[in-house]
C-alpha positions as a Markdown table, in Angstrom:
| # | Residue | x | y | z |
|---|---|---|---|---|
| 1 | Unk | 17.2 | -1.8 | -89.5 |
| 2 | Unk | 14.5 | 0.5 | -89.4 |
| 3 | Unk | 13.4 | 2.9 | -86.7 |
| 4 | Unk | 16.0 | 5.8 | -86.0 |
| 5 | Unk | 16.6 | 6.9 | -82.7 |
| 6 | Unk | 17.9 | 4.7 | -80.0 |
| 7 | Unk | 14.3 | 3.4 | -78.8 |
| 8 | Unk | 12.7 | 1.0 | -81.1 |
| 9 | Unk | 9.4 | 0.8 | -81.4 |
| 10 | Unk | 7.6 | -2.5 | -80.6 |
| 11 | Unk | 8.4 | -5.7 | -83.0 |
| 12 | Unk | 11.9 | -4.4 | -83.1 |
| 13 | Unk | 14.7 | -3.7 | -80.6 |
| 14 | Unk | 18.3 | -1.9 | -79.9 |
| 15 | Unk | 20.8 | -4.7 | -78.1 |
| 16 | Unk | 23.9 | -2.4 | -78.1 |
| 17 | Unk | 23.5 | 1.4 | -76.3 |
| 18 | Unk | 23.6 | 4.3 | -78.0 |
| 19 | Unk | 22.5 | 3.3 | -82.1 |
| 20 | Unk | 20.3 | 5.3 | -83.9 |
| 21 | Unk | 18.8 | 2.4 | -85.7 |
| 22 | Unk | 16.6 | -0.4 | -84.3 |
| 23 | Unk | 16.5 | -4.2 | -85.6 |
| 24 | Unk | 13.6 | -6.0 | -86.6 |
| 25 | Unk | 12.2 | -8.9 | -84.8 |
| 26 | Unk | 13.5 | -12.4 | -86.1 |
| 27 | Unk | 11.3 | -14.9 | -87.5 |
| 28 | Unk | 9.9 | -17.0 | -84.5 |
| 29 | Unk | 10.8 | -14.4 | -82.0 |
| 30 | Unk | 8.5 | -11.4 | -81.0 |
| 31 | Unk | 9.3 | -7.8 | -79.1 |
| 32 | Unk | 6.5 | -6.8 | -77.2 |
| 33 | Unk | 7.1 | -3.3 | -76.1 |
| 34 | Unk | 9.1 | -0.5 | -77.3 |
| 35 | Unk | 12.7 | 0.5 | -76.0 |
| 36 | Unk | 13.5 | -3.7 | -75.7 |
| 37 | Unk | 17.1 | -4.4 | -75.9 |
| 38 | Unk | 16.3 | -8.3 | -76.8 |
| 39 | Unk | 14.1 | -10.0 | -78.6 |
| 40 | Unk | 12.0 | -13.2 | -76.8 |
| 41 | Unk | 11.9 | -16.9 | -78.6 |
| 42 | Unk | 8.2 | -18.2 | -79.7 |
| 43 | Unk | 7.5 | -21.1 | -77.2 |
| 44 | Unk | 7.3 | -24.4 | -78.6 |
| 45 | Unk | 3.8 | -24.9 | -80.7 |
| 46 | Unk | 3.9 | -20.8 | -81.4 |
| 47 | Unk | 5.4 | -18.8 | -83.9 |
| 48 | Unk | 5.8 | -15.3 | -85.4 |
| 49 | Unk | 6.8 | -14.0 | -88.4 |
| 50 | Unk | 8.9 | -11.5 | -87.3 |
| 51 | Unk | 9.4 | -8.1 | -88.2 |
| 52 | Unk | 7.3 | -4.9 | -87.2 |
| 53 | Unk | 4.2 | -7.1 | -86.4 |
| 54 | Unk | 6.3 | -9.1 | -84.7 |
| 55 | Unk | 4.4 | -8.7 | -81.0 |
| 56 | Unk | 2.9 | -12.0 | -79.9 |
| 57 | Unk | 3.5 | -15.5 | -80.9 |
| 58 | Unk | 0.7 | -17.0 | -82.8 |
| 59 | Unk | -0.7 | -20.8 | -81.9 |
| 60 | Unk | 0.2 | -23.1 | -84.9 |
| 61 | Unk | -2.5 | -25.0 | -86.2 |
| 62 | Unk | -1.8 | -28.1 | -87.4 |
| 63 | Unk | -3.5 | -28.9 | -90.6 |
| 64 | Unk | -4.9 | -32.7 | -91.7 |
């Protein structure tokens, strides 16, 4: 947990009312604006590596 307050900023999110913490964003899943409740899955082919910067899902690149 990082932010306090009950509005996290984005790449993190608040799924229970009233905390004064936020939660970071998971690996593979992103929060794109503040005061989310949820964090959204990568799509197939995408990822993220969570946390803070965790605001769009990348396109993997496959390598070889």
């Amino acid at each position: 947990m990082v932010q306090t307050g009950s509005v996290g900023a984005k790449g993190q999110y608040q799924p229970h009312a009233e905390q004064t913490s936020c939660l970071l964003a998971s690996p593979g899943y992103i929060v794109p604006s503040s005061g989310a409740s949820s964090q959204q899955e990568c799509r197939p082919g995408r990822f993220s590596v969570g946390g803070a910067v965790a605001v769009a899902c990348l396109k993997s690149v496959r390598v070889g």
